[in-house]
C-alpha positions as CSV (number, residue, x, y, z in Angstrom):
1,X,169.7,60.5,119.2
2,X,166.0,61.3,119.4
3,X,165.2,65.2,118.4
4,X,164.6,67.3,121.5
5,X,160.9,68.2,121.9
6,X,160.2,72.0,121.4
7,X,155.9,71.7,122.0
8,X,153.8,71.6,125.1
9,X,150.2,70.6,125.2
10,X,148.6,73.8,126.9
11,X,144.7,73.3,125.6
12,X,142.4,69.5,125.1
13,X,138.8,69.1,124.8
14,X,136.8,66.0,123.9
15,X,133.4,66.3,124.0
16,X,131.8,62.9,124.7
17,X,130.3,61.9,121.5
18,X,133.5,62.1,119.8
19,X,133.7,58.6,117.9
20,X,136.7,57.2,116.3
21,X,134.9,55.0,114.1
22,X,133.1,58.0,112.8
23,X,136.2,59.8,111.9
24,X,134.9,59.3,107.8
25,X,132.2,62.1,108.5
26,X,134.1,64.5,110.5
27,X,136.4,67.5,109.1
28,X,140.2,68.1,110.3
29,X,140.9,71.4,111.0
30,X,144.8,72.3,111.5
31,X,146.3,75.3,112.2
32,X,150.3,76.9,112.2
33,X,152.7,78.6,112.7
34,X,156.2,79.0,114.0
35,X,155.0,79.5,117.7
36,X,151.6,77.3,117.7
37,X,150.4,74.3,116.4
38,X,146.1,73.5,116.6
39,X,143.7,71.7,115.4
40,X,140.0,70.9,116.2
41,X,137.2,68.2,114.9
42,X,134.1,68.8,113.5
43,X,131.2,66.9,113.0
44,X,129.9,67.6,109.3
45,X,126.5,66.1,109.6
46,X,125.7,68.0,113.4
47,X,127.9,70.9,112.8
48,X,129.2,70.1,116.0
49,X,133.0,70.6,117.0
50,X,134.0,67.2,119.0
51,X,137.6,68.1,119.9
52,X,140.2,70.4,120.2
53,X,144.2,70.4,121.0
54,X,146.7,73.5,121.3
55,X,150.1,73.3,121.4
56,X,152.4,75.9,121.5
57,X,156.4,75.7,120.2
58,X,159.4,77.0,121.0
59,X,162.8,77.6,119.4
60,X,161.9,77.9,115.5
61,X,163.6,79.8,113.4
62,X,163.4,77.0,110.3
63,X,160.8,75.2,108.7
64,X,163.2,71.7,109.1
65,X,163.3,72.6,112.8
66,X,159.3,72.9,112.5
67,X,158.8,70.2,110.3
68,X,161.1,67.6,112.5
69,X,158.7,69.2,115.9
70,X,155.7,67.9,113.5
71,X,156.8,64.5,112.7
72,X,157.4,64.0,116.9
73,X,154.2,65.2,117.7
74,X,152.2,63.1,115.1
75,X,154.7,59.9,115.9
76,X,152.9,59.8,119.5
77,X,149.9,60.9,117.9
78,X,147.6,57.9,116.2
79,X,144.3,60.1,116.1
80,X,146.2,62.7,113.9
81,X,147.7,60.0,111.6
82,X,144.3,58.8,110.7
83,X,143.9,59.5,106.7
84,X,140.2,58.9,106.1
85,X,138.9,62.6,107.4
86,X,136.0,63.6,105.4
87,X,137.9,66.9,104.8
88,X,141.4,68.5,105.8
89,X,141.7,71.9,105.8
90,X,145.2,73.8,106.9
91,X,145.5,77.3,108.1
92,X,148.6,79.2,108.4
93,X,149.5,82.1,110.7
94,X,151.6,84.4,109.5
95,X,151.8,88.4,108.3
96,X,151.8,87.4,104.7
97,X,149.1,88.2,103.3
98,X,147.2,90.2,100.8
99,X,143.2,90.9,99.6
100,X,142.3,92.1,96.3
101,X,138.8,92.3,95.3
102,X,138.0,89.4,92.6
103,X,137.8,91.6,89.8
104,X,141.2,92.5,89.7
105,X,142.4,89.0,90.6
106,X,144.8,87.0,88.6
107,X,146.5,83.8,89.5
108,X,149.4,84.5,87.3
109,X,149.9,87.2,89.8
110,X,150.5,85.6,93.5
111,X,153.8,86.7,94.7
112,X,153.4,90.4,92.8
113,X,150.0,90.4,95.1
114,X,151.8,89.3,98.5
115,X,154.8,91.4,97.9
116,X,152.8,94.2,98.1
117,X,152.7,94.0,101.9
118,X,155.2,91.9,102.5
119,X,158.2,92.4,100.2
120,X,160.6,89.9,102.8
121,X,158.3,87.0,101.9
122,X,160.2,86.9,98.4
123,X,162.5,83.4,99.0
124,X,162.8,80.0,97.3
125,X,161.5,78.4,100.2
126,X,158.1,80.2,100.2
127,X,154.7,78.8,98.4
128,X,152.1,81.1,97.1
129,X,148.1,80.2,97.7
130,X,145.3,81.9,97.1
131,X,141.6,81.5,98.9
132,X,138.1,83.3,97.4
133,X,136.4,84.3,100.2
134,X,132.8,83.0,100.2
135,X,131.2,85.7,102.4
136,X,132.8,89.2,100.3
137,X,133.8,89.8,97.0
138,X,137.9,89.4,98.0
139,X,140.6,86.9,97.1
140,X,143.3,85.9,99.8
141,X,146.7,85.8,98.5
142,X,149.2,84.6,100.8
143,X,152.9,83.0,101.1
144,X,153.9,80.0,103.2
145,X,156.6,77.5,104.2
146,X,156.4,75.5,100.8
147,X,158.4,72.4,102.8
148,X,155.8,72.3,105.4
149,X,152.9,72.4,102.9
150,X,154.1,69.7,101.4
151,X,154.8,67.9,104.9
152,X,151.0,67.9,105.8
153,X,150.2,67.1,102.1
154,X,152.6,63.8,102.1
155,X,150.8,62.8,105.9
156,X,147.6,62.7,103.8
157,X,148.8,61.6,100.5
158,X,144.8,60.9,99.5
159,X,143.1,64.3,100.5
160,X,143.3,67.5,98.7
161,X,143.9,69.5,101.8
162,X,142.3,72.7,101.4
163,X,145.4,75.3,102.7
164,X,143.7,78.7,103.8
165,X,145.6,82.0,105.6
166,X,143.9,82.2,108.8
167,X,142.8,85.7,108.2
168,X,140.3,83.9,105.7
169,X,138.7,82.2,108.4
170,X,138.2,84.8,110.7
171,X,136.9,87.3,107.8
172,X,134.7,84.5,107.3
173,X,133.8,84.4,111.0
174,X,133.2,88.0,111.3
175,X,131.1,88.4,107.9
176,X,128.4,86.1,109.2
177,X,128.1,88.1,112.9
178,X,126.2,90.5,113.8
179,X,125.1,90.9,110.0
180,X,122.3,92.7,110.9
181,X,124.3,96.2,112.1
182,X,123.8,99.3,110.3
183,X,127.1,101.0,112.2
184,X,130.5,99.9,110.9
185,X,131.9,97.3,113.4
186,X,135.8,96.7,114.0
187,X,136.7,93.3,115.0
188,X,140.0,92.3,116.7
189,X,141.9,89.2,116.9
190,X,144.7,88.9,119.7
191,X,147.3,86.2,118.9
192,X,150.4,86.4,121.0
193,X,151.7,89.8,119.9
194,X,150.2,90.0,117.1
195,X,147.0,92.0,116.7
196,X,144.4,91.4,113.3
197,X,142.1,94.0,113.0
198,X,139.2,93.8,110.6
199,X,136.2,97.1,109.9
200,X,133.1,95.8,108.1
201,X,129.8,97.5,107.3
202,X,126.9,95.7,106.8
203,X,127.9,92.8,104.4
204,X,131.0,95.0,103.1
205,X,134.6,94.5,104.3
206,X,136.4,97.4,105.0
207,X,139.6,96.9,106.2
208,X,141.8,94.0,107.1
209,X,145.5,93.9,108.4
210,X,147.8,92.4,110.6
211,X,150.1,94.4,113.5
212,X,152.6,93.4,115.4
213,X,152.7,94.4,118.9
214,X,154.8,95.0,122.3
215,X,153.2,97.0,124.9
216,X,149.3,97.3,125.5
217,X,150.4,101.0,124.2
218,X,151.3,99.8,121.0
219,X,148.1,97.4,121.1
220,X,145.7,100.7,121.3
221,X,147.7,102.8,119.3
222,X,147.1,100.7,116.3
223,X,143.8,100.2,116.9
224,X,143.6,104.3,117.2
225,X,145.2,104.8,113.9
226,X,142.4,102.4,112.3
227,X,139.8,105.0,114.1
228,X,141.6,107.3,112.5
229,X,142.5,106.5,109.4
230,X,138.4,105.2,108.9
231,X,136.9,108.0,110.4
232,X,135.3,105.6,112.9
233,X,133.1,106.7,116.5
234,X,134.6,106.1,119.6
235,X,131.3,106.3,120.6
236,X,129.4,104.6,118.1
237,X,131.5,102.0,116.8
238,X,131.2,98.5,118.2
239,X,135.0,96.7,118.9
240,X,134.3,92.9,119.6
241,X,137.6,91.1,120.7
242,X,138.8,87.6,120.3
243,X,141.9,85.7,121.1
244,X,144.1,85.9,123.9
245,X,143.2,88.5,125.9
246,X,140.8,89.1,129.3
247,X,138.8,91.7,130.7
248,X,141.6,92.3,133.4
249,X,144.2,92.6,130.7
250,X,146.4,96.3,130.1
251,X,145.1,96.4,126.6
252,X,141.6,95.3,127.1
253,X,141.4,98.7,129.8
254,X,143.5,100.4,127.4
255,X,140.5,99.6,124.9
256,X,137.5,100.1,127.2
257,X,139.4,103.7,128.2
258,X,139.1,105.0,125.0
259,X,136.6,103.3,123.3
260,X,132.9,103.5,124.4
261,X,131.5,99.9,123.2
262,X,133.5,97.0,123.8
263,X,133.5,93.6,124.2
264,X,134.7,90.0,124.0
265,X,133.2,87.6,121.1
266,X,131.4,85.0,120.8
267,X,132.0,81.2,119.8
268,X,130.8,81.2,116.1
269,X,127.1,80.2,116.1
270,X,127.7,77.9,112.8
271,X,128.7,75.0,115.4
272,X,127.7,73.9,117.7
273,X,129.3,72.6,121.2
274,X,128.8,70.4,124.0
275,X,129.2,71.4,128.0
276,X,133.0,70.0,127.7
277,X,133.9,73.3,125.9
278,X,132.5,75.2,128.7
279,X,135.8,75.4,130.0
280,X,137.5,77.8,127.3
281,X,136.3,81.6,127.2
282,X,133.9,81.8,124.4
283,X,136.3,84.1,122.7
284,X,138.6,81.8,122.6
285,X,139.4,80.4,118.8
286,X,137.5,82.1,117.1
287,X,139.4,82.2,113.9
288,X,139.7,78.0,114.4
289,X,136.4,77.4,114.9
290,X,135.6,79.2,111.7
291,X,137.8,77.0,109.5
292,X,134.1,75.4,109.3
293,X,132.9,77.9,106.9
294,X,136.0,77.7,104.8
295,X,134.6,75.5,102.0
């Protein structure tokens, strides 16, 4: 008996000079989790993103659960089978995660590092990873699913698939915006119920962390404490927002309320993208899209 399917396709974009027969000079980008699955297509030579697919998942609570979901999807899948990508490169979406600055970084160390924010992640089942970031002197530490690591690695048995947190994508995506700021600049990413909120100043990161939320009062309440706990203007500092949120939102009005200068992000100017993408907000993604400048 054939496993019940636990994904809908909610999101698909293919811009028209997508190519199959190109496939050997464009980048895979995947992303997941236990509630999403993504990925999107890049053109390496054009720095263009060709294609994009978003599913979301229901009824996880194990990585075999996840991992059978996976094979399903990719059985009535033949683009995502293909093995001869130029690059593969696989975030994952969890609260995991923890930056050190390189200088105290040691590799020896991984699970010491993530179990500083998140002493649950301590199993058997769970991998350790690590990612430099390019754009500030930090290392990303972070735990996954070690069976579904291996999944993806086995679908692609001749890449070395790059495996980033996607927090290290969107730090990377926020470093290279609006560099040019002299005012500290808070960036939020709105995933579900989870909120990522990220201060930088100039070319500096301040702050990065991960909060789950419930109510658009708990959404600015966190976001408050980080005012707070920075010393940040709430009528100097800029607040740009990605991810799933809109201007008619309760926590975007909460934001706006309280906050002086607000508003939704942009699609990462390192790619580019053709009129078919017109139809998702621009600050939709944003953390996807800049898998690109995860080297």
């Amino acid at each position: 008996m054939s496993e019940k399917q636990h994904y809908r396709l909610v999101k698909k974009i293919k811009d028209d000079l997508f190519n199959v027969d190109d496939i050997s000079t464009y980048n895979l980008y995947l992303q997941i989790s236990h509630q999403l699955f993504r990925f999107c297509i890049t053109d390496s030579e054009k720095n263009r993103c060709l294609h994009l697919e978003d599913y979301r998942i229901s009824g996880i609570t194990h990585p075999d659960q996840l991992i059978q979901q996976l094979e399903k999807l990719y059985d009535e899948h033949h683009l995502l089978k293909a093995g001869f990508w130029k690059s593969i490169r696989l975030a994952v979406k969890n609260v995991n995660f923890s930056l050190v600055p390189n200088s105290l970084f040691d590799k020896n160390f991984l699970r010491e590092y993530v179990s500083i924010n998140s002493p649950q992640s301590n199993t058997t089942e769970e991998g350790y990873y690590y990612y430099a970031q390019k754009s500030t002197d930090a290392v990303n530490i972070f735990s996954a699913d070690k069976k579904i690591i291996d999944w993806f690695c086995k679908v692609y048995p001749s890449k070395n698939i790059r495996v980033v947190h996607y927090t290290s994508s969107l730090i990377e995506g926020v470093m290279m915006s609006a560099n040019g700021a002299e005012q500290r600049q808070m960036f939020l990413q709105v995933e579900q119920n989870y909120l990522t909120i990220i201060v930088k100043h100039n070319k500096t990161l301040e702050f990065c962390n991960t909060f789950y939320f419930y109510t658009a009062e708990d959404f600015i309440y966190f976001v408050m404490f980080v005012f707070d706990q920075l010393q940040l203007s709430q009528e100097e500092t800029e607040v740009v927002v990605w991810g799933e949120i809109t201007h008619d939102s309760l926590a975007y009005n909460k934001l706006v309320k309280y906050i002086r200068n607000v508003s939704l992000g942009e699609k990462p100017s390192a790619l580019k993208f053709g009129y078919t993408f017109d139809e998702i907000m621009d600050h939709n993604f944003f953390d996807l899209y800049s898998m690109h400048l995860c080297e």
